[in-house]
N, C-alpha and C positions, 0 to 999 in steps of 0.2 A: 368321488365327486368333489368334495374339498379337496382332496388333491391339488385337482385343474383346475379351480378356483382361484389358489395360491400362483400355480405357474402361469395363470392368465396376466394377475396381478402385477406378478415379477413383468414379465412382458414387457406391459405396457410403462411400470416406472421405467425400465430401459430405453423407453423408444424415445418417453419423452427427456432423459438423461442422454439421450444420443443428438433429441431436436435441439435440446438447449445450447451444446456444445458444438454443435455446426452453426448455430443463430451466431453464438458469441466469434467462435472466428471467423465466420464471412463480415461481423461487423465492424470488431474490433481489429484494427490492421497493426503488424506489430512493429510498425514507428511510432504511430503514437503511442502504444504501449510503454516505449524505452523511451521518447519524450515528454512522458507524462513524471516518470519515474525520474527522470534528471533532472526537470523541473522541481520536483518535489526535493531530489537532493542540494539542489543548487542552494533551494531558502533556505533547509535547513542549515548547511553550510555558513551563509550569512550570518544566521543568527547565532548558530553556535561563536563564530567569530566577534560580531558585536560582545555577546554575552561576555566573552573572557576579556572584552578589551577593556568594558566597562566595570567587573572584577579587579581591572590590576590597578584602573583609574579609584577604582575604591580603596584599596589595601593602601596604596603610595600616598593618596590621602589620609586616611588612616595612621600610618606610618609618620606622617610630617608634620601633623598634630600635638602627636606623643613629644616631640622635640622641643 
């Protein structure tokens, strides 16, 4: 009787493991997925670029200081 207890158990996490994963892609459509994701990389980009501009603006400063 535990047995089929446990296999009832299993079951049902799969079924709802199988509902959640049909919810997500009927809702989630994969453009926005890959435009959410380039959006995201884009700012990152930005900022990594600012950061290092503002880095070399520091150093050259730095640098002309010492003179």
């Amino acid at each position: 009787m535990l047995c089929n207890d446990l296999e009832v158990i299993k079951m049902r996490k799969q079924k709802l493991v199988t509902l959640l994963l049909i919810s997500m892609l009927t809702t989630l459509s994969s453009c926005a997925v890959v435009g959410g994701i380039f959006k995201a990389g884009m700012g990152l980009g930005i900022f990594i670029v600012v950061a290092v501009i503002v880095l070399i603006i520091f150093l050259i400063s730095k640098l002309s200081k010492k003179k």
